[in-house]
Steps between C-alpha positions, in 0.01 A plus 500: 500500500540667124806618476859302482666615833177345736477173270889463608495606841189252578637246333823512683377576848248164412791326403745571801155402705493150336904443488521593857225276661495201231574272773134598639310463213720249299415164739172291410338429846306225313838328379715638816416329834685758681590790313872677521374803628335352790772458726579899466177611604373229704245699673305614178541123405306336772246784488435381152549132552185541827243623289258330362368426101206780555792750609684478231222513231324834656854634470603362175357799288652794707813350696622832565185557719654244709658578863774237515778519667837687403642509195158467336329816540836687398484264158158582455502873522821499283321297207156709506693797431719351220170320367294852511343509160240757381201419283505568158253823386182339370321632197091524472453274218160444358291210682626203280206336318359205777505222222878534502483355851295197362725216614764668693534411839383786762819584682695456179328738333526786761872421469465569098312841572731607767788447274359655211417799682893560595594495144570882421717569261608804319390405178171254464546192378414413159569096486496294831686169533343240776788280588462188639106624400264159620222605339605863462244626750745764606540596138156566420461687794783750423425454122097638532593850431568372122879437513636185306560236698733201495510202709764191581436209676643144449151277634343475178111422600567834755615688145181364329284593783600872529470519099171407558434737767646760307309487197161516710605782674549672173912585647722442194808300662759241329533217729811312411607146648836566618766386746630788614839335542601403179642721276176559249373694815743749353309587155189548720633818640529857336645876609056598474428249773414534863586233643333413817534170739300432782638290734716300240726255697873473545650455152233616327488911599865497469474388122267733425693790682838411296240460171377817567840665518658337184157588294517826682101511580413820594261426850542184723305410819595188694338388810787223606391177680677140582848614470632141544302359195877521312706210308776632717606376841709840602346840406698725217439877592332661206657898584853610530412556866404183610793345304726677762307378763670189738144347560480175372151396445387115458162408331399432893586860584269636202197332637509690827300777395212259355451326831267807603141321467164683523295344243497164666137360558422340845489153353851571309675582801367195697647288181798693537571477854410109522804497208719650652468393854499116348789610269652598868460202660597281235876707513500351834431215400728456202811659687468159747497284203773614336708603778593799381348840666457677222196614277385312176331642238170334421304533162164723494239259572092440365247633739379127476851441747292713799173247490742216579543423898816643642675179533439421136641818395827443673564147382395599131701782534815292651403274214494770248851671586669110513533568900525198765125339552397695846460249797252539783446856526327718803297679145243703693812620727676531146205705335496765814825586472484602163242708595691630825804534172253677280410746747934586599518538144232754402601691845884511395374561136420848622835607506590479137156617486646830585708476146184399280499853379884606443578205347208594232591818501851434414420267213235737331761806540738326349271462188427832548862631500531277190225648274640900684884363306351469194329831482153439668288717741426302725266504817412271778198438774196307512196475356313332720474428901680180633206350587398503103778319419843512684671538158395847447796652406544639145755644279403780249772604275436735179823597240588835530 
C-alpha cells in the first residue's frame, strides 16, 4: 500500500463496498425493532433473530467465521479481502529501560513498544512530538535513544506527573499543558518534529495531521481511534477522494468501527449487558407510554442506576425522561424480554459487524490520501494483533 495508484484503487473499491450495502450496515438494531433489510433476506434474519446472547458474543470478534445464511458469507468474503492489511516491518530496538514501564498499564505498554517498533523512517528522528502525550510514556520510550522530546497534553496534574517521571528517568522532555484544539497548539509544532499520536481520538489526530501539514513536519505517525469523538454531526472528508465520494457519514456511522470489544473484563461485560438489556426493556416500555413506536434516546446513566431493582429503574427512568408514571407492570416478564431483545440485537449486530473494518479502513485512507496530496510518503498496516488492541492500524508518512 505505498504508492498512489493502490491507496486509490483501495480506497475506491472500499468505498463502492460501503455505498452499495449502506442499507446493511447503516440500521442500529438497538434503535431499529425491525430493521429495513430484514424483509429482503428474511431467512438470514430469523437465523439471527433464533440465536441466543452466547451465540452472538463467541461470534462477535470474527463474524466472518460465521456460517449464516445467504447473503452473509458473500459480504463477508468480499470485506476480508478489501480489509486485507499487512503488518508494518518491525525494527529490533534496544530493550527499553524497565523503569520506563513503572506505572504504565501492562497491555498499554505492549501497545507503545509495538508501535514504536513500526516507526522506520528514512531519516532518524531528531525531535519527537507526543500528542495528546498523558504522561508522555510513549515519548520517553521512543525518546531513550537521546532524541529531544516534546510532549502536549491538556490534563494538567497528567502534565506534572510525566515531568516528574521524566526528570527521574534522566529523559530530557518539555511537557507542555496544551489543548490541542485551540489555536496555540499551532506554535507547539515545528518542520524538526516527529510527530507521533497513539490512539488520539476523533478531532484530535485530525488536528494534528492538518498541523503537521501547514508546519510541514518532516515524520508523522498516527495510530487513529474514536472517530466519532468530533464537534460535527456529519463527517467532512479530509482528501480530494473522499470529497467525491456520495457516502454520507453521520457521527452514528463513525462509531461502527469502535464497537469491536476485546478488552472488556468479565465483570464489565455483565455491567454492560444488564445496561443494555434494561435499556431494552425500558424502550418497550416507554414506546407504550407515549404511544408512539419509536426509539428515545436516553442519557448515559451512573453504574449506581444497575444496583437499583428493575422496577425502580423503569419508573426513575420514566421519571427522568418526563414520560407517563408506568402502571401495573408484568416487570420480571418486562426484564426477560430485554434480555430475549439484547440477545436479537448482538445476533443482528453481526451483520454490520462484517463492515467494522472497511468502514475504518475508509476513514484512515482517506487521511492517508490527504497527507499522499500534500507531498507525503505515506504507508499503512498494523502494528499490533487485534487482540492487542482492535485499533491497530497506523499511518506512517515521511516528506519526500
Amino acid at each position: 500500500m505505498s504508492t498512489a495508484p493502490s491507496l486509490h484503487e483501495r480506497f475506491h473499491a472500499l468505498d463502492r463496498f460501503l455505498t452499495e450495502h449502506q442499507s446493511l450496515w447503516r440500521p442500529r438494531p438497538f434503535v431499529c425493532r425491525t430493521l429495513p433489510w430484514e424483509a429482503d433476506y428474511p431467512e438470514l434474519a430469523g437465523w439471527l433473530r433464533a440465536r441466543s446472547l452466547a451465540d452472538a458474543e463467541a461470534a462477535h470478534n470474527q463474524p466472518a467465521a460465521l456460517a449464516a445464511p445467504a447473503p452473509f458469507p458473500q459480504l463477508a468474503a468480499i470485506a476480508q479481502r478489501l480489509s486485507q492489511t499487512d503488518e508494518l516491518p518491525a525494527d529490533d530496538w534496544r530493550p527499553a529501560d524497565h523503569r520506563q514501564s513503572v506505572d504504565v498499564p501492562g497491555r498499554k505498554s505492549l501497545q507503545i513498544h509495538a508501535f514504536g517498533a513500526r516507526l522506520r523512517f528514512r531519516e532518524k528522528p531528531l525531535h519527537w512530538l507526543d500528542w495528546c502525550a498523558g504522561k508522555g510514556h510513549l515519548g520517553r520510550h521512543l525518546a531513550r535513544d537521546g532524541a529531544a522530546l516534546t510532549c502536549l497534553e491538556w490534563d494538567e496534574p497528567l502534565v506534572e506527573a510525566g515531568a516528574q517521571l521524566s526528570q527521574r528517568l534522566g529523559i530530557a522532555a518539555s511537557h507542555h499543558c496544551q489543548d490541542v484544539l485551540a489555536a496555540s497548539a499551532a506554535e507547539r509544532l515545528h518542520a524538526s518534529h516527529t510527530a507521533v499520536a497513539l490512539h488520539a481520538c476523533g478531532d484530535l489526530h485530525v488536528r494534528l495531521l492538518q498541523l503537521a501539514i501547514d508546519k510541514q513536519c518532516r515524520q508523522l505517525a498516527v495510530a487513529p481511534c474514536c472517530y466519532n469523538r468530533t464537534a460535527d454531526e456529519r463527517y467532512t472528508p479530509l482528501s480530494q477522494a473522499g470529497r467525491t465520494s456520495s457516502l454520507l457519514l453521520s457521527r452514528d456511522d463513525l462509531g461502527l468501527p469502535l464497537s469491536e470489544t476485546v478488552t472488556a473484563g468479565a465483570r464489565e461485560r455483565r455491567n454492560r449487558d444488564q445496561s443494555m438489556a434494561w435499556r431494552l426493556a425500558f424502550d418497550m416500555l416507554q414506546r407504550r407510554l407515549r404511544q408512539q413506536d419509536d426509539y428515545l434516546p436516553t442519557p448515559s446513566l451512573p453504574s449506581a442506576w444497575l444496583k437499583k431493582d428493575f422496577a425502580e429503574y423503569c419508573r426513575d427512568l420514566a421519571m427522568l425522561k418526563q414520560l407517563p408514571a408506568p402502571g401495573e407492570e408484568n416487570w420480571a416478564a418486562l426484564e426477560r424480554a430485554g434480555w430475549q431483545r439484547l440477545a436479537e440485537v448482538r445476533n443482528l449486530e453481526l451483520v454490520r459487524g462484517l463492515f467494522r473494518r472497511p468502514l475504518e479502513l475508509w476513514l484512515l485512507l482517506d487521511r492517508a490520501l490527504l497527507l499522499e496530496e500534500q507531498g507525503f510518503r505515506v504507508r499503512l498496516g498494523t502494528f499490533c494483533a487485534s487482540e492487542l488492541t482492535p485499533r491497530n492500524l497506523l499511518l506512517l508518512a515521511e516528506r519526500d
